[in-house]
N, C-alpha and C positions, 0 to 999 in steps of 0.2 A: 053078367058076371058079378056076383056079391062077396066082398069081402068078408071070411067069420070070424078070423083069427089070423094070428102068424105063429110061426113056429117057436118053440120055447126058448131057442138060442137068435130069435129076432130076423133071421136071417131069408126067412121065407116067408108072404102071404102063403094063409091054405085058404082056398077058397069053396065054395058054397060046393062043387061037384066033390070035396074032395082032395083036388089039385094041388100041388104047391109051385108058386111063384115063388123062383129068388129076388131077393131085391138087391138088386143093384147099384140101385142109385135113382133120382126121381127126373125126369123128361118126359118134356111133352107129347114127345113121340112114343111112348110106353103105352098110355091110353087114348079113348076116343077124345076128339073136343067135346065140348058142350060139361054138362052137369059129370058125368063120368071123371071129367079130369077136374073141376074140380072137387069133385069129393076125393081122390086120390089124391090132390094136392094136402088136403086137409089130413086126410089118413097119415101120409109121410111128415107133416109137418108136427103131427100129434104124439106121432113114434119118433121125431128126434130128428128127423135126417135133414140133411143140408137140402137146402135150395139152391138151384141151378139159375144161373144168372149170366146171358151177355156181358160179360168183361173182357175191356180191351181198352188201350190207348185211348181209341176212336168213342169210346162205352166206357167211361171211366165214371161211374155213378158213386159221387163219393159219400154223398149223404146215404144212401144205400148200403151203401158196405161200412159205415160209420155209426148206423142203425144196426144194423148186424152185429158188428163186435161187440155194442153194449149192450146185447141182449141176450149176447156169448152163440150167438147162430154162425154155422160156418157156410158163407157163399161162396159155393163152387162156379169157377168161371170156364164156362163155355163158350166155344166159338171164338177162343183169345187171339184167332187170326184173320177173324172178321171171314168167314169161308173163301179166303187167297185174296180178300180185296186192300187188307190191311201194309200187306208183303209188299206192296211196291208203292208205298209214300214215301215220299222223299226225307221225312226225319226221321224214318224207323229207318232207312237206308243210309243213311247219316249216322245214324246212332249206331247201327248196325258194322258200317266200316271204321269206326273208332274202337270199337269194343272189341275188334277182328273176328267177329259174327257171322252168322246169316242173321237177314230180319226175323224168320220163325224163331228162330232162340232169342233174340232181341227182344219181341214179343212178350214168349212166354216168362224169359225170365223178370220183366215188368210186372205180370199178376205174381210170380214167386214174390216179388219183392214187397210186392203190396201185401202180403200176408194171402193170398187166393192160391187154393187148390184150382191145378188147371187142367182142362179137358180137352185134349186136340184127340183130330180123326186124322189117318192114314191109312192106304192101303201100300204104298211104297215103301217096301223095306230100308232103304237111304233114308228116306224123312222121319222115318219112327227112330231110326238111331241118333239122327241129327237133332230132331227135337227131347232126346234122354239125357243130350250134351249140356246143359244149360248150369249145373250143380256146382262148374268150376271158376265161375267168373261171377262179377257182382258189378251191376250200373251205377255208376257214378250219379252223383244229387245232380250235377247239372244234365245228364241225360234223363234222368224219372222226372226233372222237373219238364223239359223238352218234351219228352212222351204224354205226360199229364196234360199239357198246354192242347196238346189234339182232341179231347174228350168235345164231343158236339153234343151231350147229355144237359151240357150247363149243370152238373152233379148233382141230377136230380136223386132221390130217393126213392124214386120208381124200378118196377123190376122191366115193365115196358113202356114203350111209350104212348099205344095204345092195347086194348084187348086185345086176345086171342080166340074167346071162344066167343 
């Protein structure tokens, strides 16, 4: 599959048959591994679009996303609840019944607060509304600094810790 162009309002790859591809957003799960993804990586990075990045308490990559904003790139954080492993540590659960929360909003609202667009998955009607909840409350300095203190990145600047393709 070759990329020729996208469409005039940016919003589509049209590709070598013809096709158009929307673009959505850039994940690794869109294309193959190997050479494939990164040249897609490089495509989306050349047209402008955010990168998607592990952020979380647990993934709190500060040099990373401190590289980012002075270079005005906006990293979108994925997986902000660690895929359910994040939800039951005890000071997101702490932070979590101080705030009168759940941890998923405890969470998410940590990448809001750090400046990160956030990307959570549901298929439960209840947690896509639970997780839309988060706009009306704001975490106090001593709980973002509590959540920051869990990062096991050592804030690296890295987007992983090792490769993927």
């Amino acid at each position: 599959m070759t990329v020729s162009a996208t469409t005039a309002d940016g919003r589509a790859r049209v590709l070598a048959d013809g096709n158009q591809m929307p673009v959505l957003g850039l994940g690794i799960w869109q294309v193959p591994n190997g050479a494939a993804s990164v040249d897609a990586v490089r495509w989306a990075l050349d047209l402008g679009y955010r990168h998607q990045v592990q952020f979380s308490p647990q993934r709190y990559r500060r040099a990373l996303l401190d590289a980012c904003l002075r270079r005005n790139v906006a990293a979108e954080a994925y997986s902000p609840l660690g895929t359910g492993r994040n939800l039951s540590d005890a000071t997101v659960t702490q932070v979590a019944q101080r705030a009168g929360r759940t941890p998923a909003q405890v969470l998410l609202r940590w990448g809001l607060q750090r400046g990160l667009p956030v990307i959570t998955k549901s298929t439960h009607r209840e947690r896509i509304h639970e997780n839309a909840q988060i706009f009306d409350f704001t975490l106090s300095e001593l709980d973002m600094a509590e959540l920051d203190a869990l990062d096991q990145t050592n804030g690296t600047d890295r987007a992983l810790e090792r490769k993927w393709w």
